[in-house]
C-alpha positions in Angstrom: -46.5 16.2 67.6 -47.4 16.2 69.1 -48.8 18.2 71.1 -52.3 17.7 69.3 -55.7 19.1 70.5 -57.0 16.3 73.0 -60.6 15.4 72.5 -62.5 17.0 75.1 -66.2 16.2 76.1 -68.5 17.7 73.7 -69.5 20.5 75.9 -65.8 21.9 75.7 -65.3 20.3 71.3 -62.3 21.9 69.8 -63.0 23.1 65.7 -60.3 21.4 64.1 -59.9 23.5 60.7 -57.7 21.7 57.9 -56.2 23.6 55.1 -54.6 21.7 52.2 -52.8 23.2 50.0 -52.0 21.4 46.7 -48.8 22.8 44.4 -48.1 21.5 41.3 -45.5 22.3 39.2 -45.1 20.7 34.9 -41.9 21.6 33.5 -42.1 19.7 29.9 -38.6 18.7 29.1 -37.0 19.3 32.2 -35.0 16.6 33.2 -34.6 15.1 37.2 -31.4 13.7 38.0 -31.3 10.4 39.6 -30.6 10.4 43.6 -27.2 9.7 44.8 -26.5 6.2 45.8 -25.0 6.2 49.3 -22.9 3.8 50.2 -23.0 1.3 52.5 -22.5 1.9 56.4 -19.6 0.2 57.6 -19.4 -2.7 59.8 -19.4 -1.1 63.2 -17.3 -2.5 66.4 -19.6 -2.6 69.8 -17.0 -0.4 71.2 -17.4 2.3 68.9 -21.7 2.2 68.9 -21.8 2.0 72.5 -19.3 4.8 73.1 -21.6 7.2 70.5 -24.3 6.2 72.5 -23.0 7.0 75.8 -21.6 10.4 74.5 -24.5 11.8 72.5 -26.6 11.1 75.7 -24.0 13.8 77.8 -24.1 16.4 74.7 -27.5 16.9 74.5 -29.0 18.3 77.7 -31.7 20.7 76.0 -33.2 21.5 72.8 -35.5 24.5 71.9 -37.1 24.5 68.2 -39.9 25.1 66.2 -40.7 21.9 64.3 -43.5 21.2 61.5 -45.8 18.2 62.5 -47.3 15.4 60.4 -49.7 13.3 61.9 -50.9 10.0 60.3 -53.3 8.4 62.0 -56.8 6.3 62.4 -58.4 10.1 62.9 -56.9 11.4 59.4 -54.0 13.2 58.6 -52.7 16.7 60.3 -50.2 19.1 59.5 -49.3 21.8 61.7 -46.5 24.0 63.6 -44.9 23.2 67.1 -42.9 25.2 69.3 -40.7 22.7 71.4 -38.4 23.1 74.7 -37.2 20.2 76.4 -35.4 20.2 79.6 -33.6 16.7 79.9 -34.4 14.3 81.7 -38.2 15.6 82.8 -39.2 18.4 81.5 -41.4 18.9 78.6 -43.5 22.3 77.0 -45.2 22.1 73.4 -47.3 25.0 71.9 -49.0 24.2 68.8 -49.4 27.0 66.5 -51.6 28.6 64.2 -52.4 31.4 61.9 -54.1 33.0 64.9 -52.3 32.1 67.5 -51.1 29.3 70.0 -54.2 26.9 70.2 -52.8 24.4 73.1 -49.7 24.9 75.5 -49.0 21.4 77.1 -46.3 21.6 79.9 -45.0 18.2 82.0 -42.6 17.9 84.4 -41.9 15.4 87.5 -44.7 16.8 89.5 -47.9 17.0 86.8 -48.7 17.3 82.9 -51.4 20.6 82.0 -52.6 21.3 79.0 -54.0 24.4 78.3 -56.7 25.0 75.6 -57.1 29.0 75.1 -60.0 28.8 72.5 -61.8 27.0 74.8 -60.8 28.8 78.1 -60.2 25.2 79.2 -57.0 23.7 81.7 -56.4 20.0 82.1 -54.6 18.8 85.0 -53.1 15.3 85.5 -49.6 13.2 86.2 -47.4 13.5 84.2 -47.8 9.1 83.6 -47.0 7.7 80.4 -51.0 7.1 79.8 -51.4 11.0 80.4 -48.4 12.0 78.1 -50.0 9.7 75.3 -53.5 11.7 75.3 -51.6 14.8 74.4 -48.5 13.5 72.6 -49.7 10.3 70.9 -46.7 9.0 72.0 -46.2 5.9 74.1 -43.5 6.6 76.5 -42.7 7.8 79.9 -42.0 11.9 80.3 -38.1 10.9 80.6 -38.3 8.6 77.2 -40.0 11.4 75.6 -38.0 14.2 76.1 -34.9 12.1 75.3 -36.5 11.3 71.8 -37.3 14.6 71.2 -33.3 15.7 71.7 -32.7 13.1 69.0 -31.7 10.1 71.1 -32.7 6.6 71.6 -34.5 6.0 75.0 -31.4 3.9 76.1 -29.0 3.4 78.7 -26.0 1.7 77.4 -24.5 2.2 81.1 -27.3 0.0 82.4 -29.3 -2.6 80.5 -27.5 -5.8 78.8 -26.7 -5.5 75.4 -25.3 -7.5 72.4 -24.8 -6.4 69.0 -26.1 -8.3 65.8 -24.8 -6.2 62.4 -24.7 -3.2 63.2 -27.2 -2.7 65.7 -27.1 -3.0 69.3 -30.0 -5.2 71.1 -30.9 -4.3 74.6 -32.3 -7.1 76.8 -33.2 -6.3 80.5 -34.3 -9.1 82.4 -33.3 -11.0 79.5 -36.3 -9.6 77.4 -35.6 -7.8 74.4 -37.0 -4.2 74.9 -35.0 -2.1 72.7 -32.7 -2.0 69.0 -30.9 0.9 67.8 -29.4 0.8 64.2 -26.5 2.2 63.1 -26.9 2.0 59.2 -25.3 5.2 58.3 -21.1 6.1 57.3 -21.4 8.2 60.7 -21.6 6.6 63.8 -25.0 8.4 65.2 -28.4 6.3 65.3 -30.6 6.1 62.4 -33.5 3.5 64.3 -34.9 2.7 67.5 -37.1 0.1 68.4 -39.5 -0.9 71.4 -41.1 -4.6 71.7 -44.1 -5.4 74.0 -44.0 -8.5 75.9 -45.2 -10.7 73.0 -42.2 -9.5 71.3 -43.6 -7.4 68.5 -42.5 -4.1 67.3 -44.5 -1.5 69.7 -42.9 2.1 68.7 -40.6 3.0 66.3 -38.1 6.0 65.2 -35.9 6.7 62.4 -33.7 9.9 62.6 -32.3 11.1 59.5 -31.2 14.5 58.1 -28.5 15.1 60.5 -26.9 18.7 61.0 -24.1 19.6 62.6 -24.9 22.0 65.9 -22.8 23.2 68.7 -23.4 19.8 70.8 -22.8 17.7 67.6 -24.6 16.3 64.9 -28.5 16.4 65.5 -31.5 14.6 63.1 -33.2 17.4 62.2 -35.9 14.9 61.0 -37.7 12.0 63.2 -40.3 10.0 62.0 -42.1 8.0 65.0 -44.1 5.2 64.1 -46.4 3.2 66.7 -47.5 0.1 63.7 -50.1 -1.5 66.3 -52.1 1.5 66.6 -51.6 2.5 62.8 -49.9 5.7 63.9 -47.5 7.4 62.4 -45.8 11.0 63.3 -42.9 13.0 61.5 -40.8 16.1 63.1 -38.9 18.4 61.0 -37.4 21.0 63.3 -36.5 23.9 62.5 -33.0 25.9 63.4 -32.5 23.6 66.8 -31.0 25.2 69.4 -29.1 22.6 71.6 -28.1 22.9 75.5 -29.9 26.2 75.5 -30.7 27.4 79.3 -34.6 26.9 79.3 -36.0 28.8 82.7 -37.3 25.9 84.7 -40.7 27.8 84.9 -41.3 27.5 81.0 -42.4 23.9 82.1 -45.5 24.6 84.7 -48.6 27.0 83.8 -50.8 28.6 86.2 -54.3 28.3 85.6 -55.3 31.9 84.3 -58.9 33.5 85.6 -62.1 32.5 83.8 -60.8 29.3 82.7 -62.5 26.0 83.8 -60.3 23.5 85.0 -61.3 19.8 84.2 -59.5 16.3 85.1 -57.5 15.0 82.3 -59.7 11.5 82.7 -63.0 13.8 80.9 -60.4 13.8 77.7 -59.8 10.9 75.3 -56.6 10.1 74.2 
């Protein structure tokens, strides 16, 4: 997700080992069904999108998961494992796993963003900005957009910017700008795509949820591909038996720099 190695300077390289692993399966005359067609979403009422919109963003306070990561990007293609807590609206931890162990801990709250390298007894230290976040998260948003993606919700306030709906999304235009579109193209009345637009109006981030399951706190996408198409980026989340509106200790989100570590600014490390 996310939370992928940062580059560090050379003195402090991380090894990046790949393993692909290629299955294939011939069955001679087995035959595949054709997918079921799913009908079409209904034409929503404003009333009805913004009231999901407003009430999804109440249920969903915290999330804890594992998650598999797919990266796509200008660097190549990674796969791996992600342990994920969010604490809405500011608090953030990621540990990305491997056959030997955790390999980078990045925590971010409202005070600073750390990320924690233990192969390389190295600890980064920064503010938790948005330019900070996207060195270790490739993901270009501020800590409170972020974690409210990552609980499967659009980074909207319906209470708060102007809206108008065209079809069945809703378009959000502060300052009379648009910023923002969330779809609604499914026979439930939960999102299915976001959109962000820079200034010059072009699409800047995208994310579809799909693969909705029903939790405690309600139906969740248990699948959310993010798509950033300027940068040719491209990240997909499967998580793994969510747990939603979990009490998360608030120290989960803060490290403490252990002994024999070197500490460098997050500035020596690209993004």
């Amino acid at each position: 997700m996310i939370a992928q190695p940062a580059r560090l300077p050379a003195a402090y390289g991380l090894p990046l080992v790949l393993v692909s692993i290629f299955a294939v399966a011939f069955s001679g005359c087995a035959t595949v069904p054709a997918p079921a067609v799913q009908p079409p979403a209904p034409q929503w009422e404003s009333a009805k999108l913004i009231e999901s919109i407003t009430a999804r963003r109440a249920q969903f306070r915290s999330l804890r998961s594992l998650a598999r990561i797919n990266y796509t990007g200008p660097e190549g293609k990674h796969g791996f494992d992600e342990a994920v807590l969010v604490q809405r609206p500011n608090r953030l931890r990621l540990e990305t796993l491997s056959m030997l162990g955790v390999i980078l801990i990045v925590t971010a709250n409202d005070k600073e963003l750390i990320g924690y390298h233990p192969r390389d007894a190295v600890f980064v230290r920064g503010q938790s900005s948005k330019a900070n976040l996207l060195r270790y998260t490739q993901i270009p948003l501020e800590l409170d957009e972020i974690t409210t993606l990552l609980a499967g919700l659009p980074p909207v306030d319906a209470a708060t910017t102007p809206w108008r709906q065209e079809g069945n999304s809703l378009m959000f235009s502060p300052n009379g700008r648009l910023k923002d579109a969330v779809a609604f193209e499914s026979q439930l009345a939960v999102p299915t795509q976001w959109q962000r637009f820079n200034g010059s109006g072009a699409v800047e981030l995208t994310a579809q949820f799909s693969d909705y399951i029903m939790t405690a706190a309600g139906l969740f996408p248990s699948k959310i591909s993010v798509e950033a198409p300027l940068q040719g980026k491209k990240l997909e989340i499967r998580f793994q038996e969510p747990e939603l509106n979990a009490t998360i200790p608030a120290e989960s989100f803060s490290q403490q720099k252990p002994a024999n570590v070197q500490e460098i600014p997050i500035e020596l490390i690209g993004s």
